[in-house]
C-alpha positions in Angstrom: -9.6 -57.5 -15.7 -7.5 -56.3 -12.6 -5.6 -59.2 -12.2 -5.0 -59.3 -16.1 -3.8 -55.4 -15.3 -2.0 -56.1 -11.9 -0.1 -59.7 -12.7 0.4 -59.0 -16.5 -0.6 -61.5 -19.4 2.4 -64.1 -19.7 2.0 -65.8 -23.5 4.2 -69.1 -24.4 7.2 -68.3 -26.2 7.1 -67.7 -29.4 6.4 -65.0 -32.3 4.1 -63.8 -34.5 2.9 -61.1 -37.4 -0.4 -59.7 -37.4 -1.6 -57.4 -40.0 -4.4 -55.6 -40.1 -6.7 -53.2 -42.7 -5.8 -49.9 -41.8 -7.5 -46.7 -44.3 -4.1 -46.2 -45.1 -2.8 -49.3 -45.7 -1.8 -52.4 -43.9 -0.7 -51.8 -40.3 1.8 -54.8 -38.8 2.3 -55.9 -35.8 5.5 -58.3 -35.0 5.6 -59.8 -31.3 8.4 -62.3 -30.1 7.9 -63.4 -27.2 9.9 -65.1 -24.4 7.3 -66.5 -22.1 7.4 -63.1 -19.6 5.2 -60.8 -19.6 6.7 -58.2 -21.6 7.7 -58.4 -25.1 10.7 -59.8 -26.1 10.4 -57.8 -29.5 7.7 -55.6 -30.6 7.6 -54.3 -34.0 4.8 -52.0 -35.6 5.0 -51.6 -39.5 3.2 -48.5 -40.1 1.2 -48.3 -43.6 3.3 -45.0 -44.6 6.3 -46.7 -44.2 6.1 -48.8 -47.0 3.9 -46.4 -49.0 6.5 -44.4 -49.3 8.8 -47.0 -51.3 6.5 -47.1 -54.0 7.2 -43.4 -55.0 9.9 -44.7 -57.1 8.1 -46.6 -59.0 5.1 -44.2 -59.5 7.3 -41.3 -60.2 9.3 -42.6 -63.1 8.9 -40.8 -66.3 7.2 -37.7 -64.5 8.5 -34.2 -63.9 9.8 -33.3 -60.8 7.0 -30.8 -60.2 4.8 -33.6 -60.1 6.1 -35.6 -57.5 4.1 -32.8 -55.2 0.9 -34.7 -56.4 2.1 -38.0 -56.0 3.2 -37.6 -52.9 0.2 -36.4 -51.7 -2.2 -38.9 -53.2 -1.1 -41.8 -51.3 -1.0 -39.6 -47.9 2.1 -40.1 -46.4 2.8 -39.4 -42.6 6.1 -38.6 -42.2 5.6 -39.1 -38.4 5.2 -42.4 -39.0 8.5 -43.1 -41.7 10.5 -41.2 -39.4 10.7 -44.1 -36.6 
């Protein structure tokens, strides 16, 4: 464990998406990597992320005062859109 620590973990080069259950949703992980060991590209997808796109769809034909509800019963962190 200290050496992994100390020297760093250096994977082959390559990339790859890892999703995982999450309460909220799926939670992604993209890595690209260049063979050093940091990450060439690391992307997290956060659940509320793409949560929030489907608001369009569950909002049509409903009243504006609605969309309070709506919002709220899928649980979006705007903390976690805002990135």
């Amino acid at each position: 464990h200290f050496k992994l620590v100390t020297e760093g973990f250096k994977p082959e080069p390559g990339e790859v998406y890892f999703g995982h259950e999450n309460p909220k949703g799926e939670l992604g992980f993209y890595i690209r990597s260049d063979g050093s060991a940091h990450p060439y590209r690391l992307h997290v997808r956060g659940p509320s992320f793409v949560n929030i796109f489907a608001t369009d769809h569950m909002s049509r034909g409903h009243l504006i005062s609605d969309l309070v509800t709506i919002i709220g019963s899928i649980d979006i962190v705007l903390g976690e859109v805002d990135r």
